[in-house]
C-alpha positions, -999 to 999 in steps of 0.1 A, spaced: -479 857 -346 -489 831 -369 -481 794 -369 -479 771 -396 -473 736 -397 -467 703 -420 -464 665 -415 -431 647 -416 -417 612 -407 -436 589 -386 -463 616 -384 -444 641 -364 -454 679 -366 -431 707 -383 -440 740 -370 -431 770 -383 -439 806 -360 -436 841 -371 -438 869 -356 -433 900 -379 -404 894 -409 -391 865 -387 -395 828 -378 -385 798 -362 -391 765 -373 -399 738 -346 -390 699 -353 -381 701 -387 -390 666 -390 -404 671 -426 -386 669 -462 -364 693 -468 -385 705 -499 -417 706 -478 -400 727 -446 -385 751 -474 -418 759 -494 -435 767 -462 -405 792 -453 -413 809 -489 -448 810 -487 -447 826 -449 -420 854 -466 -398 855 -432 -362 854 -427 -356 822 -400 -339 830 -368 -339 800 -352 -343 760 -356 -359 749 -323 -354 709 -313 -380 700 -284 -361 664 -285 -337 646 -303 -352 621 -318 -351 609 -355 -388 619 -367 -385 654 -351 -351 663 -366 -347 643 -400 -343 676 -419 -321 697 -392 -285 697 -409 -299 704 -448 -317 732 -429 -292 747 -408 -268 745 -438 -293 755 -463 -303 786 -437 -274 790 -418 -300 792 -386 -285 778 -354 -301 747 -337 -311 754 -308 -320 718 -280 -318 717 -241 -286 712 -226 -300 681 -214 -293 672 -247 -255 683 -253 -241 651 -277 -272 637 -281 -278 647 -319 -245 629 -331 -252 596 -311 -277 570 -329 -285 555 -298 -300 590 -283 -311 604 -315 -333 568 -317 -324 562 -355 -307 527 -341 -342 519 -333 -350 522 -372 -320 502 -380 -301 529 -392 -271 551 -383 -276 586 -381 -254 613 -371 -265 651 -369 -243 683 -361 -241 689 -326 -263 718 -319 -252 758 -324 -269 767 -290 -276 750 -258 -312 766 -237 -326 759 -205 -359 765 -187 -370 802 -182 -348 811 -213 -367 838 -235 -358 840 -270 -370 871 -293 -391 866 -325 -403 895 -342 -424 911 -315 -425 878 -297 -410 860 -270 -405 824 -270 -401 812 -236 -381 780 -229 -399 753 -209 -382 723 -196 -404 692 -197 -385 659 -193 -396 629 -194 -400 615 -227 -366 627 -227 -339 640 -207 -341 675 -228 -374 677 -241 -388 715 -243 -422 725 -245 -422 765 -261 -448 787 -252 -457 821 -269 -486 840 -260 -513 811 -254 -500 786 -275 -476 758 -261 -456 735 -286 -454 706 -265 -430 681 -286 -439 644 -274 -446 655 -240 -484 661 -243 -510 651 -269 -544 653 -274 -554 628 -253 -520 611 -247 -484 615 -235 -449 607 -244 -435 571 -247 -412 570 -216 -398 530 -219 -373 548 -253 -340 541 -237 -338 578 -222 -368 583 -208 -383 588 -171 -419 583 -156 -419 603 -126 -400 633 -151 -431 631 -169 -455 634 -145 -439 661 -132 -440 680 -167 -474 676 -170 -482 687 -138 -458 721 -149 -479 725 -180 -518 720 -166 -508 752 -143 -509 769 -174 -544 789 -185 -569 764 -200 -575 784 -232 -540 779 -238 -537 763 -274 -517 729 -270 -499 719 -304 -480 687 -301 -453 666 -313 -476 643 -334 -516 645 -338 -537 675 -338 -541 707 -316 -560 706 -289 -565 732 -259 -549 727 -223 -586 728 -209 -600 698 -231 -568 678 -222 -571 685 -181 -611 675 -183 -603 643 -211 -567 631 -209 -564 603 -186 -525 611 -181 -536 645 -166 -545 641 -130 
């Protein structure tokens, strides 16, 4: 598996994963241009566009993607409507009006997708959201805006839920601490350095 990644709005992380001749990308909050190069250079066929939110900065790119592609978005079910509603997707907090495609496929937690020789594995961590997914594979976790390097998730968005995320995080520290956190914004860190340095992590 390798996993390659590039900067987009506000910051946010765009991952892209392969395994074999195939990939996914994860947040394709990036430019279009940017998100397409990195495809090229990795030399995979994408197989899926994985959303671990809704929200503008992780998804800026999905449509010119999916149509570009034609790759199926893939958000919780948590989510269901939330792409096409400026309220949920947050641009109305940017004062603007943005409305995405509903997504091609609905997951939910335990779901294991196939990538190459891969599994992604589906884990439902609300809180910052309703919806939001973390995706692990192997020992790496993609944790969205749920867990940073030594922060969390906003939770006061409109959508989101304290106690939700508290709850997440409690889902993900049971994880192995040499697991490989990459998050939402910010750099990697491991699960280890988080559960001995992030005050959010109790």
């Amino acid at each position: 598996m390798t996993i390659n990644s590039i900067t987009g709005f506000l910051e946010s992380n765009c991952y892209l994963v392969t395994a074999g001749n195939e990939g996914a990308i994860i947040d394709p909050g990036a430019k279009m241009i940017g998100i397409m190069e990195m495809i090229s250079k990795a030399g995979c066929k994408l197989k899926y566009i994985i959303l671990t939110h809704v929200h503008l900065d992780h998804i800026i790119s999905v449509d010119e993607l999916r149509d570009a592609t034609k790759t199926n978005v893939l958000v919780h079910i948590n989510e269901a409507g939330y792409l096409p509603d400026m309220w949920y997707n947050a641009s109305a907090l940017f004062g603007m009006d943005c409305r995405f495609q509903e997504a091609d496929r609905f997951v939910k937690n335990g779901d294991n997708l196939r990538l190459g020789d891969k599994t992604l594995e589906i884990i439902h961590t609300p809180g910052h959201t309703p919806g939001s997914i973390s995706i692990k594979c192997e020992k790496n976790i993609f944790t969205g805006d749920t867990l940073f390097r030594m922060s969390v998730g906003r939770t006061d968005l409109g959508s989101g839920n304290r106690t939700d995320l508290d709850n997440s995080l409690k889902i993900l520290a049971a994880h192995d601490e040499d697991t490989v956190i990459y998050p939402g914004h910010g750099l990697a860190t491991s699960l280890g350095y988080e559960k001995k340095n992030n005050p959010f992590i109790v």
